[in-house]
N, C-alpha and C positions, 0 to 999 in steps of 0.2 A: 552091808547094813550092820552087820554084825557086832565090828569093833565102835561100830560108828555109836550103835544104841547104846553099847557098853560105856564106853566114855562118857557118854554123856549122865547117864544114869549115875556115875560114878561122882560128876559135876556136882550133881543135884544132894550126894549124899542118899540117896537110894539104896534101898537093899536089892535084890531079885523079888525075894518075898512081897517085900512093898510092893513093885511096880503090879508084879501078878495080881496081886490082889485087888488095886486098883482096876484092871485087867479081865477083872472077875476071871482067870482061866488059874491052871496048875501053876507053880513054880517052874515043876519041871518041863512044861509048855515053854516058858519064859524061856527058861536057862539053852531051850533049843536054837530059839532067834538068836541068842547073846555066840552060841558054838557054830552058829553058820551048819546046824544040822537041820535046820528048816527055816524055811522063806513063810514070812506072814503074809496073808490075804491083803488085800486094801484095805479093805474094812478094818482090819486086826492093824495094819503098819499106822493107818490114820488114829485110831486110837491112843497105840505109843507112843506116838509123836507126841501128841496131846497132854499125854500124861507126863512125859519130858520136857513139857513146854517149849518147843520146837515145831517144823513142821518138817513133814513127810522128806520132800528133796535134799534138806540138811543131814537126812538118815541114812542116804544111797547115797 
C-alpha cells in the first residue's frame, strides 16, 4: 500500500501535510503509511482512498 498511496498522492499534486490534515491525524502519522512502517486500520485505509479519490483495492 505504501508506494501505492504515495504515487498516487503525488498524482493529485498532494503534500503529506495536506492529505494528513484532510485526515484530521499527524503528518508524521501519514508519512508512516507512505514508509511502509505501519498498516492503516480500515477505517483509516477507506478514508485515504477517499481523500485520493480512489478506492481501497487500487491502494493494496
Amino acid at each position: 500500500m505504501s508506494n501505492k498511496i504515495k504515487v498516487r498522492r503525488e498524482q493529485l499534486n498532494l503534500t503529506q501535510k495536506e492529505v494528513a490534515d484532510q485526515l484530521h491525524i499527524a503528518e508524521s502519522a501519514y508519512q508512516r503509511y507512505e514508509q511502509d512502517k505501519s498498516e492503516p486500520a480500515v477505517r483509516r485505509a477507506i478514508a485515504i482512498a477517499k481523500v485520493l479519490k480512489t478506492t481501497v483495492d487500487k491502494l493494496y
